[in-house]
MMTF fields as JSON, N, C-alpha, C and O atoms, coordinates in Angstrom:
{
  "mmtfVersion": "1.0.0",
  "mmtfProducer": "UNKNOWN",
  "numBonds": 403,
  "numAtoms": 404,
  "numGroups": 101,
  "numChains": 1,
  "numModels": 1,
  "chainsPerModel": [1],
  "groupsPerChain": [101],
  "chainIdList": ["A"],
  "bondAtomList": [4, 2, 8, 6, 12, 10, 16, 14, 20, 18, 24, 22, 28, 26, 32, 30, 36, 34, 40, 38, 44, 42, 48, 46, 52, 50, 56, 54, 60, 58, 64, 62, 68, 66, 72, 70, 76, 74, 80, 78, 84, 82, 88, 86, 92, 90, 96, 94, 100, 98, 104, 102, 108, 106, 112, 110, 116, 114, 120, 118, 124, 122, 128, 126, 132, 130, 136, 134, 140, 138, 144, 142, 148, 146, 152, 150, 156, 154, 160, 158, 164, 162, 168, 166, 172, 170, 176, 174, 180, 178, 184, 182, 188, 186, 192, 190, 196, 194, 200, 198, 204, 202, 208, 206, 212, 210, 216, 214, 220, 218, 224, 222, 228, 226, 232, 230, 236, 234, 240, 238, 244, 242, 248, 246, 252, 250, 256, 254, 260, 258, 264, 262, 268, 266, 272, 270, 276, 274, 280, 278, 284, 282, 288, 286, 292, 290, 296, 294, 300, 298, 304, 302, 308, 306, 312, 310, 316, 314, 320, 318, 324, 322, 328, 326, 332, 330, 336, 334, 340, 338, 344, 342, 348, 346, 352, 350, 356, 354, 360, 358, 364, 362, 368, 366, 372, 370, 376, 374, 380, 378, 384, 382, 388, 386, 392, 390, 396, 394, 400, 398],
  "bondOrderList": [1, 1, 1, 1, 1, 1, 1, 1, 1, 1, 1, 1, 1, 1, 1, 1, 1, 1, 1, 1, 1, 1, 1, 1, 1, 1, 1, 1, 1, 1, 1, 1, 1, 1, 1, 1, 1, 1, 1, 1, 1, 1, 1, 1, 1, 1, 1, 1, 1, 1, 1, 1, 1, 1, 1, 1, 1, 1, 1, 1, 1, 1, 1, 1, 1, 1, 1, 1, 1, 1, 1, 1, 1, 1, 1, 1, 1, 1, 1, 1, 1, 1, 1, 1, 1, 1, 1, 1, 1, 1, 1, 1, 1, 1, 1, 1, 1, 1, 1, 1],
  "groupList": [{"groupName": "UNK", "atomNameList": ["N", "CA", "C", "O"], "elementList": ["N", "C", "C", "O"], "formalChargeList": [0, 0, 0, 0], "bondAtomList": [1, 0, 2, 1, 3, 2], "bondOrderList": [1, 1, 2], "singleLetterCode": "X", "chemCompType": "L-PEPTIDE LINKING"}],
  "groupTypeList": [0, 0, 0, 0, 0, 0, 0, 0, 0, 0, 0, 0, 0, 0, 0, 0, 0, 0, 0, 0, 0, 0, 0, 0, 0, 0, 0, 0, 0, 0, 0, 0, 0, 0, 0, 0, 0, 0, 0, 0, 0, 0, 0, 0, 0, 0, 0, 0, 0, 0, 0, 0, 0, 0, 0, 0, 0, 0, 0, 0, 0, 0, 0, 0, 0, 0, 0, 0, 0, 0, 0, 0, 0, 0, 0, 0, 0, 0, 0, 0, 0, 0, 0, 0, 0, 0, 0, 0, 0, 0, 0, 0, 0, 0, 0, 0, 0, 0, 0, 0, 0],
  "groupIdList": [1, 2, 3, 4, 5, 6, 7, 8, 9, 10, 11, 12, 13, 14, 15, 16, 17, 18, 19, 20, 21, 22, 23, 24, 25, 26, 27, 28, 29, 30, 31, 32, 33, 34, 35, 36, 37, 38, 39, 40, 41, 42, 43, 44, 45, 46, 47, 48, 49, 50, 51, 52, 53, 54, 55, 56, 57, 58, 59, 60, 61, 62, 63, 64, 65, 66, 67, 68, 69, 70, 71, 72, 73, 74, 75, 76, 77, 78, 79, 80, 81, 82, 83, 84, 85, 86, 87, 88, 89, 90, 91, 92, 93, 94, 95, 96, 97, 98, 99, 100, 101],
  "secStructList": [7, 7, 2, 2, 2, 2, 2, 2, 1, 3, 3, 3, 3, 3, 3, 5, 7, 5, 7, 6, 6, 7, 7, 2, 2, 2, 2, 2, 2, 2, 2, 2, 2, 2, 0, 0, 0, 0, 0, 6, 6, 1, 6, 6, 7, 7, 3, 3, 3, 3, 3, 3, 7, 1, 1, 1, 7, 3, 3, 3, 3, 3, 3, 3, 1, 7, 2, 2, 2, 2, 2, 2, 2, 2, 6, 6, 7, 1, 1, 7, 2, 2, 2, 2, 2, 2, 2, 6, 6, 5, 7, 4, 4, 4, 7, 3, 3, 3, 7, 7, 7],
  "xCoordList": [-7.218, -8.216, -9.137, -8.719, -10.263, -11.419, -11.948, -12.274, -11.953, -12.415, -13.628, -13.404, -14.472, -15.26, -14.667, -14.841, -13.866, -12.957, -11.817, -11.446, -11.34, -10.056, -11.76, -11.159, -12.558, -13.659, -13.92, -14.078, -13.964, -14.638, -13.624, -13.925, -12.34, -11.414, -10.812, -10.173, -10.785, -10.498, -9.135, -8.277, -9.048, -7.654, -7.763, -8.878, -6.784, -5.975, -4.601, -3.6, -4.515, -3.451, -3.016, -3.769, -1.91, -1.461, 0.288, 1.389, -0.204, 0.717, 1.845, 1.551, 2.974, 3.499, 5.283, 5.603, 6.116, 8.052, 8.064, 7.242, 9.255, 9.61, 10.467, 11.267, 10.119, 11.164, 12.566, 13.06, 13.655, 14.836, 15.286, 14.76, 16.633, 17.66, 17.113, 17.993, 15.707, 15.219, 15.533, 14.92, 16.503, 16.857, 15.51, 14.589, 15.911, 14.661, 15.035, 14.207, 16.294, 16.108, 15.519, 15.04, 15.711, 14.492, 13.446, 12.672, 13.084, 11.139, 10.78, 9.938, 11.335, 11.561, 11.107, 10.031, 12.476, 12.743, 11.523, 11.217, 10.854, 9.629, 8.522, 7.93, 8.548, 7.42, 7.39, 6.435, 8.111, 8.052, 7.593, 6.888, 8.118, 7.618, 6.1, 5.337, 5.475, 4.239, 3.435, 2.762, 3.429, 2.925, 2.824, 1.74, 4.001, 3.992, 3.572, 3.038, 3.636, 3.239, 1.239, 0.436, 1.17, -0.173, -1.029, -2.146, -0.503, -1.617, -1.883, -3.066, -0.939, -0.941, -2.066, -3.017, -2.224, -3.376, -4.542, -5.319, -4.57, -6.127, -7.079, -6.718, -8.572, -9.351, -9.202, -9.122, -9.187, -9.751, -8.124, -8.329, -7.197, -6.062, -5.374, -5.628, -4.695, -4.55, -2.825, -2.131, -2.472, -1.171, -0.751, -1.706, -0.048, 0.837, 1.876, 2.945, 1.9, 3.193, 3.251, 2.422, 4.659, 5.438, 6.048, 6.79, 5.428, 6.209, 7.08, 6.881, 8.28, 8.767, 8.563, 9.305, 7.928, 8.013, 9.191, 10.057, 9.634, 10.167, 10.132, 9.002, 11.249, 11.031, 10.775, 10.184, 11.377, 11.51, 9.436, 8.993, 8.921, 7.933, 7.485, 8.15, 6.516, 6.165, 4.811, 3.974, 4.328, 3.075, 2.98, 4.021, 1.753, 1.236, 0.519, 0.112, 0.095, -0.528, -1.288, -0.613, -2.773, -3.134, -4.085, -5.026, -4.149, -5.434, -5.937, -5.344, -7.131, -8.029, -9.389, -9.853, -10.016, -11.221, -11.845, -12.054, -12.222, -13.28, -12.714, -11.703, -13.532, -13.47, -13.233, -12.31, -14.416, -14.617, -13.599, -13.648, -13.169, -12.263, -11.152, -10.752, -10.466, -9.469, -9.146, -8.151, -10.804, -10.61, -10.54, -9.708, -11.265, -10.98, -9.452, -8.945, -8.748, -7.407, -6.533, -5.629, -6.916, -5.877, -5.479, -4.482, -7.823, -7.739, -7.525, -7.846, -6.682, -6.61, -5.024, -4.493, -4.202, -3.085, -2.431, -1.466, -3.958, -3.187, -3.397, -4.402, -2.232, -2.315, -1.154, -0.095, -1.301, -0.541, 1.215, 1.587, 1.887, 3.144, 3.695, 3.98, 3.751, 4.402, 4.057, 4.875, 2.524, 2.249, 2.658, 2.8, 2.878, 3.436, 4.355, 4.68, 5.383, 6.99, 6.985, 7.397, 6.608, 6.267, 6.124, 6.887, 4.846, 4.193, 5.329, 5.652, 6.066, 7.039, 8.19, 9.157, 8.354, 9.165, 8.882, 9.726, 7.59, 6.632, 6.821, 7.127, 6.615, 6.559, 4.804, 4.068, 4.701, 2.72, 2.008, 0.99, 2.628, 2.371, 2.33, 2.012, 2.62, 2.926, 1.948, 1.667, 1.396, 0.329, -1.058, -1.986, -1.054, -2.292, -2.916, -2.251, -4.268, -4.735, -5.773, -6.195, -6.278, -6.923, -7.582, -7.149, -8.728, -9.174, -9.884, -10.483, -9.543, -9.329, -11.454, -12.226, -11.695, -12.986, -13.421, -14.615],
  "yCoordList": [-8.19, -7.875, -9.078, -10.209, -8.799, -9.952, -10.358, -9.591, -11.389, -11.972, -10.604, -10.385, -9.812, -8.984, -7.999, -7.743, -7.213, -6.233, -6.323, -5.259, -7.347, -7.701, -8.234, -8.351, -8.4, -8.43, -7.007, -6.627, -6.014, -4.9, -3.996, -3.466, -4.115, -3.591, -3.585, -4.635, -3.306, -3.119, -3.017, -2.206, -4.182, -4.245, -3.937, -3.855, -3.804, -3.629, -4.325, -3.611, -5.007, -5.949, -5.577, -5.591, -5.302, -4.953, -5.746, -5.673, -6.366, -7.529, -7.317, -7.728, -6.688, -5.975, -6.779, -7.775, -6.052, -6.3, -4.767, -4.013, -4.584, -3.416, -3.388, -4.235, -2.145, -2.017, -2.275, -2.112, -2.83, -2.958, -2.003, -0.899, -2.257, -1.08, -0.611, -0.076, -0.655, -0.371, -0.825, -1.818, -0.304, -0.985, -0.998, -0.205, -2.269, -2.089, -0.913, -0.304, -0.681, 0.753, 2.334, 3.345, 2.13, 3.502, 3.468, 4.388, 1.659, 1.717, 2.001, 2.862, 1.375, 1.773, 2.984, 3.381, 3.78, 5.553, 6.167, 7.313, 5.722, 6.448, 5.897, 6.745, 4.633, 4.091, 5.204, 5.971, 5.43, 6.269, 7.489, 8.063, 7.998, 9.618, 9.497, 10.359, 8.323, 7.972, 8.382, 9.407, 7.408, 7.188, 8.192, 8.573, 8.948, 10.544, 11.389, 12.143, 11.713, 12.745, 12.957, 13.864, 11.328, 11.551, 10.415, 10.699, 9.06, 7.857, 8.08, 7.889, 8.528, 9.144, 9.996, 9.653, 11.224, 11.784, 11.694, 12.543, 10.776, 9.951, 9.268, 8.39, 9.908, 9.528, 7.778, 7.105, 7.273, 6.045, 5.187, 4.169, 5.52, 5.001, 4.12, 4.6, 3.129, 2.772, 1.968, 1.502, 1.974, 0.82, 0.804, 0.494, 0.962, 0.628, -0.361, 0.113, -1.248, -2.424, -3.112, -3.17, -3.572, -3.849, -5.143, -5.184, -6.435, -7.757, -7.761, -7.055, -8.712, -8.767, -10.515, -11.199, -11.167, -12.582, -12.981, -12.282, -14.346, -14.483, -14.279, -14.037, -14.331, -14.343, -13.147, -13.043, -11.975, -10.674, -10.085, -9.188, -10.514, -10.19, -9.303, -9.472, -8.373, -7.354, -7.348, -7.064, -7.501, -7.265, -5.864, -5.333, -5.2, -3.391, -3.948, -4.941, -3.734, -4.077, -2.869, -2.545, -2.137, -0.464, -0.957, -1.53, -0.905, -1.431, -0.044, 1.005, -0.327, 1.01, 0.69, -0.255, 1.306, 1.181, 0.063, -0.953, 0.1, 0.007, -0.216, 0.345, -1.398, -1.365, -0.656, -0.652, 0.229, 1.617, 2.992, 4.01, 2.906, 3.649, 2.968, 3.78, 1.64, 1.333, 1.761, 2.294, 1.199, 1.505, 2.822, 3.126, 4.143, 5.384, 5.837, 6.162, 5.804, 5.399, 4.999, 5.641, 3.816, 3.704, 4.394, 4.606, 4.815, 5.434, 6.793, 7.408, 7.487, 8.721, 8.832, 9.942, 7.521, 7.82, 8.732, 9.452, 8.008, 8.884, 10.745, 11.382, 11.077, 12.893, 12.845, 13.457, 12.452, 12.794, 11.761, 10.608, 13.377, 13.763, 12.255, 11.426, 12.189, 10.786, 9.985, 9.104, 9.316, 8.23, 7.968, 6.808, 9.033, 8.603, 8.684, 8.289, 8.892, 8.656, 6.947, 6.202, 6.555, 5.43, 4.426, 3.512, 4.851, 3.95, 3.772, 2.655, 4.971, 5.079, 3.903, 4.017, 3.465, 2.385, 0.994, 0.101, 0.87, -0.505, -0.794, 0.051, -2.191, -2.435, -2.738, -3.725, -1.585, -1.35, -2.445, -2.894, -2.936, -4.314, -5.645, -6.722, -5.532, -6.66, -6.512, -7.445, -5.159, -4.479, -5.453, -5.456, -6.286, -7.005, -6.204, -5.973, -5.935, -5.862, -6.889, -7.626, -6.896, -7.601, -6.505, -5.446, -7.187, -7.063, -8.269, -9.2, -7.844, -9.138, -9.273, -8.334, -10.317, -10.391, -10.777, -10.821],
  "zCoordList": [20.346, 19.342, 19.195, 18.947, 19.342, 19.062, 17.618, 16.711, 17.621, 15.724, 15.539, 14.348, 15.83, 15.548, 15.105, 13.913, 15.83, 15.508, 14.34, 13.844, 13.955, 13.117, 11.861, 10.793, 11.681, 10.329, 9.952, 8.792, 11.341, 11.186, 9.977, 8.907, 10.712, 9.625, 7.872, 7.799, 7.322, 5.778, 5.322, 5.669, 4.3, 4.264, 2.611, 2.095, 1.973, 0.636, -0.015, 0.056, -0.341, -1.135, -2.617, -3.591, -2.616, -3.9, -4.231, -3.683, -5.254, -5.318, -6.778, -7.9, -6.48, -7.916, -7.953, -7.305, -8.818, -9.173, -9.435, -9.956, -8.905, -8.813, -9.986, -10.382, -10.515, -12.174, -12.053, -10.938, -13.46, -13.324, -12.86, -13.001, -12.032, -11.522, -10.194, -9.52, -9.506, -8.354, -7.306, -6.912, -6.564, -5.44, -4.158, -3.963, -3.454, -2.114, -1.155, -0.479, -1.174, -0.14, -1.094, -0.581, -2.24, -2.448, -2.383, -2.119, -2.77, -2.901, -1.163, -0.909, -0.207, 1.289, 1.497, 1.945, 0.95, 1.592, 0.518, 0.845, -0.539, -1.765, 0.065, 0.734, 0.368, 0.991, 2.114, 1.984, 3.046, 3.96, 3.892, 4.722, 2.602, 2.632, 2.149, 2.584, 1.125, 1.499, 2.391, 2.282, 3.622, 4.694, 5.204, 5.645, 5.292, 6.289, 5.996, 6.809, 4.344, 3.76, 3.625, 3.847, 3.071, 2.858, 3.531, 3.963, 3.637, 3.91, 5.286, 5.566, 6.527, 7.868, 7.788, 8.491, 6.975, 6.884, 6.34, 5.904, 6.399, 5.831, 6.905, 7.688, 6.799, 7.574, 7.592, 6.564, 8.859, 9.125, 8.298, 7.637, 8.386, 8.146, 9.404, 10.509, 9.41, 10.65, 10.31, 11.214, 9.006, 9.097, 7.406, 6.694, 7.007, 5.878, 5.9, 6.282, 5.692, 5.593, 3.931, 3.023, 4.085, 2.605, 3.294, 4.275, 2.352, 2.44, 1.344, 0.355, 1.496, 0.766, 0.316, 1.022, -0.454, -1.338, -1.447, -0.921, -2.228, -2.652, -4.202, -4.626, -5.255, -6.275, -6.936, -8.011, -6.057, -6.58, -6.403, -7.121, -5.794, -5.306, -4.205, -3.183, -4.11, -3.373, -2.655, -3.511, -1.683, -1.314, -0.695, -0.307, -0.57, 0.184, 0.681, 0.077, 1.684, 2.29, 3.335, 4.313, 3.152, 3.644, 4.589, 4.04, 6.13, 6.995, 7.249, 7.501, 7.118, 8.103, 8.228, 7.589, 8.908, 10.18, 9.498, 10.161, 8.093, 7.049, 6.1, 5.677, 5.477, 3.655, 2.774, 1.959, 2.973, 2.537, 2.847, 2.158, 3.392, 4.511, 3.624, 2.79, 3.517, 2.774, 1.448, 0.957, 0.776, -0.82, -0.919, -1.773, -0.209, -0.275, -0.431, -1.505, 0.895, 0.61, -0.368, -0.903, -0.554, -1.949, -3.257, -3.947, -3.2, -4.292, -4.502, -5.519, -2.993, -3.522, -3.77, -3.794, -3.975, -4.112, -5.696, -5.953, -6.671, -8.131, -7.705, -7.388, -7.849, -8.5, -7.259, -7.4, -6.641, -5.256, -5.513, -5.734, -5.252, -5.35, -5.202, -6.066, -3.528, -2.587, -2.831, -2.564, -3.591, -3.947, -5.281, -5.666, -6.087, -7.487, -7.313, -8.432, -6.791, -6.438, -6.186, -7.075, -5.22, -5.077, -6.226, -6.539, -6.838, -7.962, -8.772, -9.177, -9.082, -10.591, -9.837, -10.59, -9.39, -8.746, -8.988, -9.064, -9.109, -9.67, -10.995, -11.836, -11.253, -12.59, -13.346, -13.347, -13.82, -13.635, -14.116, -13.59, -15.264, -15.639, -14.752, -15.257, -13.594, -12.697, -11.539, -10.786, -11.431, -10.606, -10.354, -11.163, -9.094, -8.833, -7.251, -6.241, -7.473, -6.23, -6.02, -6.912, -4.412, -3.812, -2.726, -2.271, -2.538, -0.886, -0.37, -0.908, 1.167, 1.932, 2.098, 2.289, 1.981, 2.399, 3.852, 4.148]
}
């Protein structure tokens, strides 16, 4: 991939703690049915990944074609089933996003 191509793309950062009692293998198995159910079918989608921090910390991390193409994405996660399965796993109060410039 050439420095042109890796600018061209659009990223999304969302920096959260997952509520008490949440183990990492459900926010995992919530993340997967995500991806499959709905972020897979999204124009100009290209990658979903989950870091794990230290310090009980979480990064999301959504690439696709475009900026625009990203923020679309993210933002169609409210109403939708798999993405609020997901969310209800977060601690909403701890909820930071970013995009990469």
């Amino acid at each position: 991939m050439t420095h042109q191509e890796s600018v061209e793309k659009g990223f999304e950062i969302g920096h959260f703690r997952l509520k008490p009692g949440t183990t990492e293998s459900a926010l995992m198995a919530a993340c997967k049915q995500m991806e499959v159910k709905h972020l897979q079918q999204q124009e100009g989608f290209i990658s979903h990944q989950l870091v794990r921090l230290d310090d009980g910390l979480y990064l999301d991390l959504v690439v696709a074609l475009s900026r625009s193409a990203a923020e679309r994405i993210c933002g169609s996660w409210i109403g939708q089933p798999e993405c609020e399965a997901f969310l209800a796993l977060i601690e909403a109060e701890s909820i930071q996003f970013g995009t990469m410039l």
